[in-house]
C-alpha positions in Angstrom: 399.5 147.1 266.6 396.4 145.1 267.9 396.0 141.1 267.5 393.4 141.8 264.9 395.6 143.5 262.8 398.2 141.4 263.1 396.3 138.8 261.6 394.7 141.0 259.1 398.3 142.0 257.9 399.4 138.1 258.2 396.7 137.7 255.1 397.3 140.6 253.8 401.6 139.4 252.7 400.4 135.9 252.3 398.4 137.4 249.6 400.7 139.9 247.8 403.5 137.3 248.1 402.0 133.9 247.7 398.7 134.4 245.6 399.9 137.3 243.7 403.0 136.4 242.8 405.2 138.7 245.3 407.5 135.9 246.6 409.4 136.4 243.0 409.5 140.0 243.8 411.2 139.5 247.1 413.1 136.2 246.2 412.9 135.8 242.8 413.9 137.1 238.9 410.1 139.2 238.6 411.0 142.6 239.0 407.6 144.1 240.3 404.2 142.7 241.6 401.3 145.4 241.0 397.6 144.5 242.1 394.6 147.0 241.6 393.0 148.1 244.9 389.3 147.2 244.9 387.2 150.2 246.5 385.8 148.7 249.4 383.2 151.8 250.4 379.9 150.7 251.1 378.6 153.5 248.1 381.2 151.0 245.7 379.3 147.6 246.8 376.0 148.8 246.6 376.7 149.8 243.1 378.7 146.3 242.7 375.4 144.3 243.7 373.0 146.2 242.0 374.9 145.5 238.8 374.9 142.0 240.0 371.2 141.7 240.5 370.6 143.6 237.0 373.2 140.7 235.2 372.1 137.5 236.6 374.5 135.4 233.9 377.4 137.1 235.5 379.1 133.9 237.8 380.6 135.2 240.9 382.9 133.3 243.3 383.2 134.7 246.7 387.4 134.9 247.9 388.3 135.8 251.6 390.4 139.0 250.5 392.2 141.3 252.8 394.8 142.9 250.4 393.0 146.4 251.0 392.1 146.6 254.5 395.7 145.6 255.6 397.3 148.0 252.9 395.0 150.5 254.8 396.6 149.2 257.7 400.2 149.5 256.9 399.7 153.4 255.1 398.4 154.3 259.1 401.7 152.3 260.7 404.1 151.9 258.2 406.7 148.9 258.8 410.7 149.4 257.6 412.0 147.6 254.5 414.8 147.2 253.0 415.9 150.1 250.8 415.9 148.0 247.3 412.3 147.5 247.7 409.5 149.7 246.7 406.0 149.0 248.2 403.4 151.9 247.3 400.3 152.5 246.0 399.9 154.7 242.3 397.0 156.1 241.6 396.2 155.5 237.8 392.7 157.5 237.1 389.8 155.6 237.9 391.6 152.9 240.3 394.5 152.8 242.2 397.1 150.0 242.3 399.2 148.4 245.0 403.0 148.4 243.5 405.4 146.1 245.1 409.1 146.7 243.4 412.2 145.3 243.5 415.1 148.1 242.2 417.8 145.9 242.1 415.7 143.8 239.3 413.9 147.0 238.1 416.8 149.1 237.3 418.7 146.5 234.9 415.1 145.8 233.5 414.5 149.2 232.4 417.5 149.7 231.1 417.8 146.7 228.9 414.4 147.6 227.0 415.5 151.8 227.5 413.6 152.1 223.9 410.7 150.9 225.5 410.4 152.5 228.8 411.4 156.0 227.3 408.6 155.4 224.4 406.1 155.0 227.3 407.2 157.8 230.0 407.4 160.3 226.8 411.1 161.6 227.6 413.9 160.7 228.5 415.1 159.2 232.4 417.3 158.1 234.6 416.1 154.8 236.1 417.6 155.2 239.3 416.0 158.3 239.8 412.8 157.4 238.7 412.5 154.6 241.6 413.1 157.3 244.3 410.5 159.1 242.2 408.1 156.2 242.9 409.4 155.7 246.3 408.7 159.7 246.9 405.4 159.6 245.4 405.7 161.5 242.2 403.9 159.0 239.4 403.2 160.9 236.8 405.1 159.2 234.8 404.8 155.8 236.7 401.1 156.5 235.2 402.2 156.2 231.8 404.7 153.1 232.2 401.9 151.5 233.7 399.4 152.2 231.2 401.7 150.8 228.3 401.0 147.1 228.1 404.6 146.2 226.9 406.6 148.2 229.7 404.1 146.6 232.5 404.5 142.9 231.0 408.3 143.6 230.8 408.4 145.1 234.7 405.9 141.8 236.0 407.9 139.4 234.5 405.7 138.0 231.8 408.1 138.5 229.0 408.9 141.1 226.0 407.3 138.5 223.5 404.0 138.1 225.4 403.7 141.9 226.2 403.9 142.9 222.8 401.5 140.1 221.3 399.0 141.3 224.1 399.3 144.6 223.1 398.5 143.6 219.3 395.8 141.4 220.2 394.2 143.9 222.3 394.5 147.1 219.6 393.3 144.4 217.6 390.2 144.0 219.6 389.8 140.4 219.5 386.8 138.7 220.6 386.9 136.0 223.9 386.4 133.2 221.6 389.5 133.8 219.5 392.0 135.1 222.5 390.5 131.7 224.6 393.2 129.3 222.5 395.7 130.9 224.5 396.7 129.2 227.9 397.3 130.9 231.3 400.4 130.3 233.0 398.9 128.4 236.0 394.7 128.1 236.5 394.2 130.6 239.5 390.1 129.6 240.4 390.2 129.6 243.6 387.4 126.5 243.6 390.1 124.6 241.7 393.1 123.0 243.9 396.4 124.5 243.6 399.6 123.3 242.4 401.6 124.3 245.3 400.7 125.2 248.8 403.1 127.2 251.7 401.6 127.3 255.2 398.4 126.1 253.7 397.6 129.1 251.6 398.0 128.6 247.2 401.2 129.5 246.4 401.1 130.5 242.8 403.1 130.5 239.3 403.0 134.2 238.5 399.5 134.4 236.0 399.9 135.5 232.7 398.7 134.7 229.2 401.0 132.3 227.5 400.7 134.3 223.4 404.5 132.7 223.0 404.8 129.6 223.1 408.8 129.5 223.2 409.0 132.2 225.9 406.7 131.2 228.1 407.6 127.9 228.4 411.0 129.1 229.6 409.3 131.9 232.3 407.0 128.9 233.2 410.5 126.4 234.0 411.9 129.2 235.6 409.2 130.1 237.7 408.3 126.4 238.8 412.3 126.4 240.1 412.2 129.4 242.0 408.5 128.8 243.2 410.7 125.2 244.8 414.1 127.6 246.0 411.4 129.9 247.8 409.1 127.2 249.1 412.6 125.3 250.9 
């Protein structure tokens, strides 16, 4: 492995773990950090600036990301890690997302809210299987837990109360205006200063919309004490 992708994998985990909320993965109580892969091709940013040019009330903000180039990276020259993590990429239809897993948080997870998960996947599973399934490659049903609003909020940490009044809100089709009373869990613009910083870079609350109040005051606490545990 060259310098230059050294530092590109350097951003890369500071990323995943610090921006997008992976430190809780590896350190924490949130069982899984998943992140869609933007396609990078040039065909995928021509069509990405035309758009642009054609919606002029659009406000973009320009972010130094390198979450796909060193993921292309690390599939070329994989690096060893410990065998109760999962770190993968799932290809759900139209995009593909980066999945960062914890099993040892994962497993308990899934089969605390069994109801849930099995109401998602379609049939019935053994959660311990099902990781080496994901650590193997075989996502067909990965696709589906993933595509269920309730099993995804449950697996990132965001709470079985929030999940399940996103999903109503959403089948409800509510309108900006009415879904913009509800807070985010920390404000993630990247013009706006952070509330923590580690080795420079924003070191983030895990992001997620705050529909109960009780329960996400409690993930927010807990966060904010492992965010400290992680940071010393």
């Amino acid at each position: 492995m060259d310098k230059k992708e050294g530092v590109i994998l350097t951003k890369f985990f500071e990323e995943l773990l610090l921006e997008h909320g992976g430190a809780y993965t590896l350190f924490g109580s949130k069982a899984a950090t998943i992140e869609s892969l933007i396609d990078m091709s040039p065909e995928s940013h021509k069509k990405l600036q035309e758009y642009l040019a054609a919606h002029p009330e659009i406000e973009t903000i320009e972010v130094d990301r390198q979450l796909e180039e060193g993921w292309n990276i690390l599939k070329k020259k994989p690096i060893q890690i410990a065998s109760r993590f999962i770190l993968t990429e799932v290809n759900c239809g139209d995009f593909n997302q980066l999945t960062f897993l914890n099993t040892d948080l994962a497993v308990p997870l899934i089969k605390k809210h069994y109801v849930e998960f099995k109401r998602a996947a379609g049939c019935d599973f053994d959660p311990v299987i099902a990781m080496e399934s994901l650590r193997d490659g075989n996502h067909d049903m990965w696709r589906r837990i993933f595509d269920d609003f309730i099993c995804l909020g449950i697996l990132l940490g965001y709470g079985i109360e929030n999940s399940r009044l996103f999903e109503k809100l959403y089948d409800e089709r509510r309108n900006a205006d009415q879904s913009d009373q509800y807070a985010a869990s920390e404000n993630n613009d990247p013009r706006v200063k952070a509330e923590c910083y580690l080795n420079e870079c924003p070191f983030r609350l895990p992001l997620f919309v705050m529909f109960d109040p009780m329960e996400s005051e409690g993930l927010v606490i807990k966060y904010r004490q492992e965010r400290e545990e992680i940071k010393s």
